[in-house]
N, C-alpha and C positions, 0 to 999 in steps of 0.2 A: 499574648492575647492580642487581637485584632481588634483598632477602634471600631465603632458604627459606620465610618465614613467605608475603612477599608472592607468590614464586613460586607458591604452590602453593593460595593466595586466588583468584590471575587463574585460573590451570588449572581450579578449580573454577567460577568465575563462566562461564569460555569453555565450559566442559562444560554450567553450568548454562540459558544463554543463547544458547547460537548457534544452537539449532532456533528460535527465537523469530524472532532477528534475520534468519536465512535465510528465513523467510516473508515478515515484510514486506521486503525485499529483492529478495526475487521478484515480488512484488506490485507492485511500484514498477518493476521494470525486466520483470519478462516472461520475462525469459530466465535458466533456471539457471545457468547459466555467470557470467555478468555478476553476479548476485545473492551467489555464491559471493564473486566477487572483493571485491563492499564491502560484505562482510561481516569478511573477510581485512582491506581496506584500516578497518574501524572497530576492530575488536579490534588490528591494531598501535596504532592510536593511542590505545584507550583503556592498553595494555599502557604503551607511553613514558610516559604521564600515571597509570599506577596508583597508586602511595603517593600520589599527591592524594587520587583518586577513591574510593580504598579505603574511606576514615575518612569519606565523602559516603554520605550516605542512598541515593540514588539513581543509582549507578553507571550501570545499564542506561539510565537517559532520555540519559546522555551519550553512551551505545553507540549509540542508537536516533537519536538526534538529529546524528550520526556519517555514520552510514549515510544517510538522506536529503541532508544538508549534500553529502556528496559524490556522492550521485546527482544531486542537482540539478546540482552543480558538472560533472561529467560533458557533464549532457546541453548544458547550455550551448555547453559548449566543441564537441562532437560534432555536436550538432542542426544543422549546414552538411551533416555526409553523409548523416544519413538522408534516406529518399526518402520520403514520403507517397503510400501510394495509397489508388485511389478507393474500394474494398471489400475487406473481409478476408474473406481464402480461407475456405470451409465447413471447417473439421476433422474433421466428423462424420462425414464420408465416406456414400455412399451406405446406403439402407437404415437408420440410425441413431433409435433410439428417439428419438423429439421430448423425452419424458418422461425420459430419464435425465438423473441428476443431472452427471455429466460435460456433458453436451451444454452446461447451465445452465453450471457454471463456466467451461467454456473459451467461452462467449459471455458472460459478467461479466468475463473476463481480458482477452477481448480488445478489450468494452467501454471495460476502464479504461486500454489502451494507448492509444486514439483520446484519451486526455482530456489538457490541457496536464501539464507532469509537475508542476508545484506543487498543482494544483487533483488530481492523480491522489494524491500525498504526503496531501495532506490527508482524503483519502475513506480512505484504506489506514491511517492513522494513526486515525481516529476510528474507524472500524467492522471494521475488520479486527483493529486491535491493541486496541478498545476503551478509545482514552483518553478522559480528557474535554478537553472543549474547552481549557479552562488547560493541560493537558500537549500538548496539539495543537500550541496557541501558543508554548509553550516550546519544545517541540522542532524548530521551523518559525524561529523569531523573528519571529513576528509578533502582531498582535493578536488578544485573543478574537472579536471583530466581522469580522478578515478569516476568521477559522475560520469560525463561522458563515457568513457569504457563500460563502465559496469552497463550504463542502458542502453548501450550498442549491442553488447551481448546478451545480457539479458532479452531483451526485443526479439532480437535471431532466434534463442530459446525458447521463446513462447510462440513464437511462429513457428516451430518445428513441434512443436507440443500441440498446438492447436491444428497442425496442417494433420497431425497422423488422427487428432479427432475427428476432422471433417473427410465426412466419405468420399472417395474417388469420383465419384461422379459429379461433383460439385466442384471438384478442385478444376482448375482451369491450368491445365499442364503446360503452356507461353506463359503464363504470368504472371510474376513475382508479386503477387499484391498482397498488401495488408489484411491479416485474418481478422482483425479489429482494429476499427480506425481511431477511437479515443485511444488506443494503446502507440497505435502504429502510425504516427500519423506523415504525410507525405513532406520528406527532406525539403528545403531548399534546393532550387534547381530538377526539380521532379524526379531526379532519380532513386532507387529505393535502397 
């Protein structure tokens, strides 16, 4: 049982943090429902473990690192009934500005659905929730050199996902550019 002090610590950390953790959640699984629940399924178990975490600098990376651990763990288990198809449905529905900004997200969304879910965790963790690579890696448990890698390729793949979405006449055939710049954003030394 949790005193009053620490009850009303987590209430405020859960008040503080769950719009955060419900992003990348959603990010990772696609679907609000889904996103909701290990969100739910990390704050119970950061709540069981609170008087540790409390007095820890860094509650949230164990919130955060939570919620992927069990997405992954999830799709593991799951990935038997999903069914892979060959294209994902247009959303924009007829008539749809090319140029709106919705169009762009819901083709980065459903780009990063197509991508394996560790290599998809690790794009959503560095650019989405802007960690650095050492919090990447801790939160993944893996090494800073698999973070790199994985968002090196991963990045490649969603620019090739995203390049075969965007119509030919828009694509600019000289230039390698970023299909999305929160994702994609420009290296050191300008090159891409």
């Amino acid at each position: 049982r949790l005193s009053e002090d620490d009850e009303a610590a987590f209430d405020a950390f859960g008040a503080d943090r769950r719009a955060s953790l419900l992003r990348t959640a959603f990010l990772l699984t696609g679907d609000p429902h889904r996103a909701e629940d290990l969100v739910q399924a990390a704050l119970l178990e950061v709540l069981r473990r609170w008087p540790r975490l409390r007095d820890r600098v860094d509650p949230v990376g164990y919130a955060r690192k939570t919620v992927v651990t069990t997405h992954l763990n999830l799709v593991r288990r799951l990935s038997w009934r999903e069914v892979p198809v060959a294209a994902v449905p247009d959303d924009a529905g007829p008539g749809a500005d090319e140029h709106d900004g919705t169009v762009q997200r819901l083709a980065v969304r459903a780009a990063l659905l197509r991508l394996p879910p560790r290599m998809r965790a690790v794009l959503v963790l560095r650019y989405f929730d802007d960690l650095s690579e050492q919090d990447t890696a801790a939160a993944l448990g893996c090494s800073q050199g698999t973070v790199k890698s994985s968002a090196s390729r991963g990045l490649a793949r969603l620019r090739e996902v995203l390049d075969q979405h965007d119509p030919p006449d828009r694509r600019d055939a000289g230039a390698v550019a970023a299909p999305f710049p929160l994702l994609c954003p420009a290296p050191p030394g300008g090159r891409p």
